[in-house]
C-alpha positions in Angstrom: -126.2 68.3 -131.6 -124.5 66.3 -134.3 -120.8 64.6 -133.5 -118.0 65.9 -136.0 -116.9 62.7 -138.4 -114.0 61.0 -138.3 -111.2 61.7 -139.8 -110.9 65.9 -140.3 -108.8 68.3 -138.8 -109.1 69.8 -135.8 -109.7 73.3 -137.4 -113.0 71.8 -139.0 -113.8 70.0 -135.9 -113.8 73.3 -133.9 -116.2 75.2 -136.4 -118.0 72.7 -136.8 -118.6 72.3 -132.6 -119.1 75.9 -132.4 -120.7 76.7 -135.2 -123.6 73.7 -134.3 -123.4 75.2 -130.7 -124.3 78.8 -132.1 -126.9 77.3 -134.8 -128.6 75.1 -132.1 -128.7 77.9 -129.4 -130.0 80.8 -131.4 -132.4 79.2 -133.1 -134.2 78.0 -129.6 -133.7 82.0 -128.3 -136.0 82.3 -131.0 -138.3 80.1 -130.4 -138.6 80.7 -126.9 -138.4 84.9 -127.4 -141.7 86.9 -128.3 -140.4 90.2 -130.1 -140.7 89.6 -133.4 -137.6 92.0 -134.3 -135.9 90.2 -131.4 -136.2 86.6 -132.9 -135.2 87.9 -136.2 -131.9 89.1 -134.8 -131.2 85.2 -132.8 -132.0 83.8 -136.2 -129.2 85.9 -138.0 -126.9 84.5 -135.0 -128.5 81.2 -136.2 -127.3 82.2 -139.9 -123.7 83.0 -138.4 -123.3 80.4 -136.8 -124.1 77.8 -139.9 -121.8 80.3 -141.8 -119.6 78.4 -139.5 -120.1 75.1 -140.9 -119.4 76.4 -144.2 -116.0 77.4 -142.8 -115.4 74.3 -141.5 -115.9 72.7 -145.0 -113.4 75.1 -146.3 -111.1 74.2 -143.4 -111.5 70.4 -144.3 -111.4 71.0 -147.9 -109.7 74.5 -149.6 -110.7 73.5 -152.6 -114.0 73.0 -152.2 -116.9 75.6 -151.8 -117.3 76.1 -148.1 -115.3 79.2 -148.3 -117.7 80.2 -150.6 -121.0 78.9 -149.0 -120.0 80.5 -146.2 -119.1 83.9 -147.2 -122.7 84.4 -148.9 -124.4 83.1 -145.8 -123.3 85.9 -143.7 -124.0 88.6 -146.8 -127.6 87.0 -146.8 -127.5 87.2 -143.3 -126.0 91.2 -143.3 -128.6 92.0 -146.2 -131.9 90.2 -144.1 -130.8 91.8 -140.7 -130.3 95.2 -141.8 -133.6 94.9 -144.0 -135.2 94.1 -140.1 -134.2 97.1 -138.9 -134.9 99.0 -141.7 -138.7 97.9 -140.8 -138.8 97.4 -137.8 -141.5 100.0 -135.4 -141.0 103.3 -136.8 -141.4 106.3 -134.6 -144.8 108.6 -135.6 -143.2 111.2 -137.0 -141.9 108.8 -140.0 -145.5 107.0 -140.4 -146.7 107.7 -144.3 -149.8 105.8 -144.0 -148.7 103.1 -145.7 -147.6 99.7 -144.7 -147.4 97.7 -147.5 -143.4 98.9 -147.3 -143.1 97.3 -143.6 -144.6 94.0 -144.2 -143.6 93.3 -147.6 -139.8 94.2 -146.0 -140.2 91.6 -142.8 -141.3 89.3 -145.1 -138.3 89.4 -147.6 -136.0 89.7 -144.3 -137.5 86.8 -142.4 -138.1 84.4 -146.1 -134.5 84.5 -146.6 -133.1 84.1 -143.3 -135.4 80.9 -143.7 -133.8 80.1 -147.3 -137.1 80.6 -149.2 -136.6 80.0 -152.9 -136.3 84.0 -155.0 -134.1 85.3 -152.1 -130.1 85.4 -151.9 -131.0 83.5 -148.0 -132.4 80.5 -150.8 -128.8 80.1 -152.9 -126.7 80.6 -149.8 -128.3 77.9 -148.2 -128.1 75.7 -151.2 -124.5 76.6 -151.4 -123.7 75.5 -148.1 -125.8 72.5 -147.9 -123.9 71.2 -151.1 -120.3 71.9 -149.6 -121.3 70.3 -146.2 -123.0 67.0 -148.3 -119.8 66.8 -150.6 -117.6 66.0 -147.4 -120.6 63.6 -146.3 -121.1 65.7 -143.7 -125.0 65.0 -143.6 -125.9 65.7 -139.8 -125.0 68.9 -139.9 -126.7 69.2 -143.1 -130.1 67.9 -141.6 -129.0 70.2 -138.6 -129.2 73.4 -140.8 -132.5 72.2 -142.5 -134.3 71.8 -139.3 -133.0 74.7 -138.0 -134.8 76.6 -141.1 -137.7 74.5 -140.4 -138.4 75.1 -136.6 -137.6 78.7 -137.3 -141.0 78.9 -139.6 -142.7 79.1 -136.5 -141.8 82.7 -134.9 -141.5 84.0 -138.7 -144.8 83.6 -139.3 -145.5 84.9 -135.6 -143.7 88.1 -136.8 -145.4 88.5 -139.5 -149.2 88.7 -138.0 -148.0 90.8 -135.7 -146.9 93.3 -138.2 -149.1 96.2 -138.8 -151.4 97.2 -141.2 -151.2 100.8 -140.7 -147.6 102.8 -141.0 -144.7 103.2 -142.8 -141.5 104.2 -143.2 -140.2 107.6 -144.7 -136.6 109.4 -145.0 -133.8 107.7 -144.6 -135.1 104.2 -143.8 -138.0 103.8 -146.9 -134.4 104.3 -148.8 -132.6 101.5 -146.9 -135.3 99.5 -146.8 -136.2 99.6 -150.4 -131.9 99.3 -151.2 -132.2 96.2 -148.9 -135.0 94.8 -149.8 -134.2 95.1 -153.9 -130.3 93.8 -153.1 -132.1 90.2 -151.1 -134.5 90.1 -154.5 -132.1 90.8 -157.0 -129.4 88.3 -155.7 -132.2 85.4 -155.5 -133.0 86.1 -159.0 -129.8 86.4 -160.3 -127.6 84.0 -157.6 -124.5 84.3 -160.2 -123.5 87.6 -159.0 -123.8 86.8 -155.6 -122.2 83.5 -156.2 -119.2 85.3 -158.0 -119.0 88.2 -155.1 -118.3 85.7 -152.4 -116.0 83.1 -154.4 -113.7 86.4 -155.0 -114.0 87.4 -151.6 -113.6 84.2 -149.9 -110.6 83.8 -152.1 -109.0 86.8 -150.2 -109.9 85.5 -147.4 -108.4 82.2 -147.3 -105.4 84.1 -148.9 -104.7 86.1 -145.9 
């Protein structure tokens, strides 16, 4: 894991530290697990935890956009999660026949957990990478790219496992489609995601 720089305080240095720790760690579970569902839930800790190094740059620098960064990591990371569970294996009694629903909803999940461009997952990673290299913060910067890049391997795992056959009805074709059209929507248009989290990392830093 990358050493903090010199010369921040010791706020920045701690979520930097822990928030490496927590990137670094959850993104081998993943690796290592087999559950597709299972590694999609350690790569939202992954998410979290580089949510942390966008803290830290808000620590370091208030002025800056790590508060921001930050704040739309974890709603990409809420918004990808939940779309998981949305799809993840449905009981038989809420199978419509089709799967298109399923796959296309793992995908979106898993893409922007990954910060694949047309996703909010894209723009918050962007936004964070950008306040980490304004501090010259670089290793942590590579650290969250290759993170995203060793984490390609169980996504695309997942996704040949998913199956063909199944789908979701009720209550979770809703959420899933609410999810899934919230990830798109905010990786088309990144301004109002952009504008959500400056306002609400603006109360948080306030309080």
């Amino acid at each position: 894991m990358t050493a903090p720089p010199p010369g921040i305080t010791a706020a920045a240095i701690a979520a930097l530290l822990l928030g490496g720790a927590v990137t670094v760690s959850a993104t081998v579970l993943a690796l290592r697990g087999r559950a597709g569902i299972v590694n999609l839930w350690w790569l939202g800790l992954a998410g979290v935890g580089q949510a942390m190094l966008g803290l830290a740059a808000a620590a370091q620098d208030p002025a800056g956009d790590g508060g921001r960064a930050a704040t739309l990591q974890l709603l990409s990371v809420a918004l990808a999660v939940l779309l998981g569970a949305a799809c993840s294996t449905e009981s038989p009694g809420e199978a419509d026949g089709k799967g298109s629903l399923v796959f296309i909803g793992r995908a979106a999940a898993w893409f922007s957990l990954l910060g694949f461009p047309a996703t909010v997952g894209f723009h918050s990673r962007v936004a964070l990478l950008h306040s980490l290299l304004a501090l010259d913060w670089t290793g942590f910067a590579i650290l969250v790219m290759a993170g995203s890049a060793a984490a390609m391997w169980p996504a695309l795992g997942a996704l040949r496992s998913t199956p063909s056959s199944g789908g979701l009805r009720g209550w979770r074709r809703v959420a899933a489609i609410t999810l899934l059209g919230a990830i798109l929507l905010l990786g088309l248009y990144p301004g109002w995601g952009l504008q959500a989290a400056e306002k609400m990392a603006r109360v948080a830093l306030s309080g």
